[in-house]
N, C-alpha and C positions, 0 to 999 in steps of 0.2 A: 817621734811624734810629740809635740809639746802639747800639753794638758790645761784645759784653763783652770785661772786661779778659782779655789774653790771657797777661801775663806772669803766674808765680806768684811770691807774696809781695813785690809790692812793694810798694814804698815810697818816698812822696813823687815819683811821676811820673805823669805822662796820658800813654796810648798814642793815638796816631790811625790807624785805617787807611785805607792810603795806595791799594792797589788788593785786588781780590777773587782777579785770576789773574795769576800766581800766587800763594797767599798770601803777602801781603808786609803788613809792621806796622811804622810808623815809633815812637819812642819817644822822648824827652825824661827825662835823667837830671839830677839837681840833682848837684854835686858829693855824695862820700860814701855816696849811693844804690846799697844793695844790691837784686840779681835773683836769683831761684834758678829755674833751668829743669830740668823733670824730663821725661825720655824725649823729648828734643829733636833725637833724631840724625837729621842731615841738613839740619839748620836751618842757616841763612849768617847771622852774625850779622856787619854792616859798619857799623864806626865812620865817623857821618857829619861828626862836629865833636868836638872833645877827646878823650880817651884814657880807654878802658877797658882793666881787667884780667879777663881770662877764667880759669878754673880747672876743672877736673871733678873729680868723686871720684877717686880713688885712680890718677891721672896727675900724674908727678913734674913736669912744664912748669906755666910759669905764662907766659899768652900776653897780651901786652900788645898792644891796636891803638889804633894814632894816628888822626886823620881821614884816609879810604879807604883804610886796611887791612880785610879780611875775614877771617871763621875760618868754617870749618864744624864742625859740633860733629859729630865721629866715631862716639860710641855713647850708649848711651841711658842713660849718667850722668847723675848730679845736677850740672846745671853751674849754677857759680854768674858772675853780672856784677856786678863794683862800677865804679861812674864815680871814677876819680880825679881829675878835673875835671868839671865841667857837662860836657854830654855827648850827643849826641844821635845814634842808633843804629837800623839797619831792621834787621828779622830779616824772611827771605823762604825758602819753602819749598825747595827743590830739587829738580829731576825727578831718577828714577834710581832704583837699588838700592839705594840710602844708609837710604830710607825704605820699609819695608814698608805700613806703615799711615800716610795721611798725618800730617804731623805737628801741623797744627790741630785732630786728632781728639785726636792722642795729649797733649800737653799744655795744652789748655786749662782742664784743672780746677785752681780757684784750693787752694791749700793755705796752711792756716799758716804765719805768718814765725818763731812758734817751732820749731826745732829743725834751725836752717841750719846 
């Protein structure tokens, strides 16, 4: 069964999903490879080999995770993921109040890489 892509706008990576419950998504970043996540709050996003850099709109941090650091993304900004090396990263749902709607619902839809 091939699974659609989950991240938006990416670029030069294959996602494989890793189990159904709870949704969890493993990913494979080439160095340089940008993500852009929209309305992802509540998402745990854990670097599982090399080092990404995280960001959201209009939050002055810039959150950098090495392999098994975790972040969860706080609100329903536009976050974006660049791999600064190869890279390879799960994003897994989180039970809780974090998420009204789950969060496979809320960002799944792919959107253009222009205007990141």
């Amino acid at each position: 069964m091939v699974m659609p892509s989950i991240f938006i706008c990416t670029m030069h990576a294959n996602e494989v999903p890793v189990n159904d419950a709870p949704f969890l998504t493993a990913l494979a970043l080439p160095a340089r490879a940008l993500h852009s996540l929209h309305h992802a709050q509540g998402l745990q996003l854990t670097c599982q080999e090399g080092c990404l850099w995280v960001t959201l709109d209009h939050d002055p941090r810039d959150i950098v995770l090495d392999s098994g650091q975790s972040f969860t993304i706080p609100s329903a900004r536009r976050t974006l993921i660049y791999a600064l090396e190869a890279s390879q990263l799960t994003a897994r749902e989180l039970p809780g109040p974090a998420a009204a709607t789950p969060v496979s619902r809320r960002w799944l839809r792919p959107e253009a890489a222009k205007g990141i």
